[in-house]
N, C-alpha and C positions, 0 to 999 in steps of 0.2 A: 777085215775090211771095214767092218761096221768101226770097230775102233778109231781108226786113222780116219775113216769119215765126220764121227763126230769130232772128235780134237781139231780135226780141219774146219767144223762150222762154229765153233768156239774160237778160234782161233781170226777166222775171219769178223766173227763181232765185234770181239775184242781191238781186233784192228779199227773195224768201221767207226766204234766207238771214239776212240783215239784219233783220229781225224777228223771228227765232228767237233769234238773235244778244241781239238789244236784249232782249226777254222774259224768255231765261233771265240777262243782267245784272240786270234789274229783280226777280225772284224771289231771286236769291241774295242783293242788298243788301238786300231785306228778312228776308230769311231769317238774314242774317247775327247770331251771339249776340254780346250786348252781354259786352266779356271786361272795361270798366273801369266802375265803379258809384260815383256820387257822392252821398253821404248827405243830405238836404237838409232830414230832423225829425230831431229829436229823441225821438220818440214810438217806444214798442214796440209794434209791428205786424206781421202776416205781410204775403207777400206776395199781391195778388189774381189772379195766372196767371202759373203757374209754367212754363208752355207760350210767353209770349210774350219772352221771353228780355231783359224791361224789369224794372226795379224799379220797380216801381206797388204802394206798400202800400194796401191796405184800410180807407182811411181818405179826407174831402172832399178832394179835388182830388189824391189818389192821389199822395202824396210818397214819397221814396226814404226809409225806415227802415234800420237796421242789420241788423234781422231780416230786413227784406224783401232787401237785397240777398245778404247770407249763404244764405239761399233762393234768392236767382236761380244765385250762383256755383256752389254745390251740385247746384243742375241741369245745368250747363255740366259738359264733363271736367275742368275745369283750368285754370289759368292766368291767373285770375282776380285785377284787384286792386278793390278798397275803399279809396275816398277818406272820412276821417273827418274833417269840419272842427272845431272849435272847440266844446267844447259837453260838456255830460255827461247823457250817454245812458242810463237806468235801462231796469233789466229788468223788465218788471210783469206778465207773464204767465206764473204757475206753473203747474207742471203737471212729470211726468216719465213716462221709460216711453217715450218714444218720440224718436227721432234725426236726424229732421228741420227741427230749429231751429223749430216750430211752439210750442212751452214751453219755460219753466226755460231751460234753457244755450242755447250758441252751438254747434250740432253745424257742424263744420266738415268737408267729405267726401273735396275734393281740396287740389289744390293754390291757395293763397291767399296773396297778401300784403293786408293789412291797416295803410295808412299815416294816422294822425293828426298832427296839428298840435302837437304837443310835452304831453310826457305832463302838465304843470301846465293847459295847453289842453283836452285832450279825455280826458275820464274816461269808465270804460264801468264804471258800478254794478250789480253785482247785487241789491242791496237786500237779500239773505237768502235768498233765494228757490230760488237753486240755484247751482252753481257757474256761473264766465262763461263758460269755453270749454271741448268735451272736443272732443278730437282725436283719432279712431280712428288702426289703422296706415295706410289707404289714404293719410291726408293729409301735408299740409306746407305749414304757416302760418308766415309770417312779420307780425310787426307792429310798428310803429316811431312812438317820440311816441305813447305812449299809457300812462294809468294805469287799474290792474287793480284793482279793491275789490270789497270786502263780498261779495265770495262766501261760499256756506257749502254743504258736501256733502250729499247727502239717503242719508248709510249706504254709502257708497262713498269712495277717496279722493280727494286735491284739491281742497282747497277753493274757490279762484279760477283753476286750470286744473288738467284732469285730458288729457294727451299721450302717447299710444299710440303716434304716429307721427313727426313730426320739426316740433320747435320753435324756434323763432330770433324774442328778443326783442331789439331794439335803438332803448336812449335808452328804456325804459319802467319805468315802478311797478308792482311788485307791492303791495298795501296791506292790509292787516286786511281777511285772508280767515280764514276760520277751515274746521276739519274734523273732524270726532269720532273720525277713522281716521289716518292720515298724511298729510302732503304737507301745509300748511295753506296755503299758496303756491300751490304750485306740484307735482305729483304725476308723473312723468314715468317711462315704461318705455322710454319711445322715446330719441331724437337731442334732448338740448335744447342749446342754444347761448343764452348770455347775452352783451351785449355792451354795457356802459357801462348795464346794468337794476339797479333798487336794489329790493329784496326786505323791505319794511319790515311790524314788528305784523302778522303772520302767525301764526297760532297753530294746534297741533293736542294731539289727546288721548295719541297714539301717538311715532312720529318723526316728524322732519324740519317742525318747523313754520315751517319757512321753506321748503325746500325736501328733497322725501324721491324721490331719483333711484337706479333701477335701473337703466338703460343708461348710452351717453354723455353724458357732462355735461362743458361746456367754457362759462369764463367768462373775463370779458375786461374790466377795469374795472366801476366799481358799485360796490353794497354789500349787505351781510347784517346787516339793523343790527335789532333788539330784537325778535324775533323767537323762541317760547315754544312749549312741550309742557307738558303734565301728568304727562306719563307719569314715573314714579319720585316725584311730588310735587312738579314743576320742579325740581330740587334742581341735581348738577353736570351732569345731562345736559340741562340747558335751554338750553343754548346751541348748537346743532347744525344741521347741514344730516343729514338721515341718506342712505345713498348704499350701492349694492351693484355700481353701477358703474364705468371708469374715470372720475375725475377731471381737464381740465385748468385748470389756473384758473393766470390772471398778470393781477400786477394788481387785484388783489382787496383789498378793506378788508372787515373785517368787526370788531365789538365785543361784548362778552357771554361771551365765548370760557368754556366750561365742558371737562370734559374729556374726551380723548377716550371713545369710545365711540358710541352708534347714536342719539341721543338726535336732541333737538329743533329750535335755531331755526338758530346762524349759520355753526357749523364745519363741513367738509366732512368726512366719513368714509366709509371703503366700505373694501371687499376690495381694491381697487386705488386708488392715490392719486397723480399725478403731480403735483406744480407746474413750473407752465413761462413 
């Protein structure tokens, strides 16, 4: 009896074991956060539960938006990618003041890549409404195959993206964004990295209305092509990138060329200037 009693309390550990085992597997795969997000409307939506670590927008039969998943990645720490298929995506919910991607822009929080279907494929419109994307310093987005339009600032600058933190566009459009301050592009204090990005009919009131960059700036193939300020009356500073940071750029086309100085659309200028 002693025998068959201990086999039996071995036996039932062993078991208890195995069921603690299987339970805490089954809680963690569900618990587990979704790190790749597949876009599946086209419709601008938040997300409906930022706790469930899905993209379920707030809309019949709860599809994956852009908004909603930029809300999901934002909840996550990091590490996050966004699949963008085929399609052009409008922004139709104004609103600002707050940086949670619930209005106006794409608040992006950590780290993010952002890959569409080639930038004549997948366009992402702001319609006017606000700029498309602001990047604090916490983040670092990358996006790839995708066109940037119709941004416009609400008194701040960057008109189709304002990056605080670190940017890296490759194989995409920047397109007739506009800004009433600088940057009409593209407004960056952070890390930007262009790579084979064409920066087109950008315009601002101030510099840089293609692109107006204080930090690093590194470019890599593309173009800076018609691209506009007011500032001086467009005159010879209309053609400019304005820039207070290092420069690297190789490989670079650019046309409109005005002269130097801090002005508008397509030249590079700054306190430091490297071509490489």
């Amino acid at each position: 009896m002693k025998m068959i009693h201990v086999v039996f309390v071995i036996s039932l550990a062993s078991l208890t074991a195995l069921v603690i085992l299987g339970a805490t597997s089954a809680t963690a795969s569900m618990a587990a956060p979704q790190t790749t997000f597949s876009v599946t409307s086209t419709a601008d939506a938040v997300d409906n539960n930022l706790g469930d670590n899905q993209c379920h927008a707030a809309l019949p039969g709860n599809p994956c938006t852009l908004r909603a998943a930029i809300q999901q990645a934002d909840a996550l720490d990091g590490g996050s990618t966004i699949m963008l298929p085929a399609g052009t995506y409008t922004l139709t919910i104004a609103g600002t003041g707050e940086d949670a991607a619930a209005t106006g822009d794409l608040d992006v929080l950590h780290t993010l890549t952002l890959q569409g279907a080639g930038a004549t494929a997948t366009i992402i419109n702001a319609d006017g409404i606000d700029r498309v994307f602001d990047i604090p310093p916490t983040a670092q987005l990358t996006i790839s195959g995708v066109t940037i339009e119709n941004g416009r600032d609400n008194g701040y600058t960057g008109g189709g993206i304002l990056n605080r933190g670190s940017l890296t566009l490759i194989d995409d459009v920047v397109y007739h964004n506009h800004t009433t301050t600088s940057g009409g592009g593209i407004a960056s204090i952070g890390v930007l990295i262009l790579s084979n990005t064409h920066i087109i009919s950008n315009s601002s009131y101030f510099y840089g209305g293609g692109i107006e960059s204080g930090g690093p700036l590194h470019i890599t193939g593309g173009s800076l092509v018609s691209n506009t300020t007011d500032y001086g009356g467009g005159g010879p500073d209309a053609g400019k990138v304005g820039g207070f940071g290092k420069a690297h750029v190789a490989g670079k086309q650019a046309t409109g060329l005005g002269a130097s100085g801090s002005g508008g659309g397509n030249q590079i200028c700054g306190a430091s200037f490297e071509s490489t």
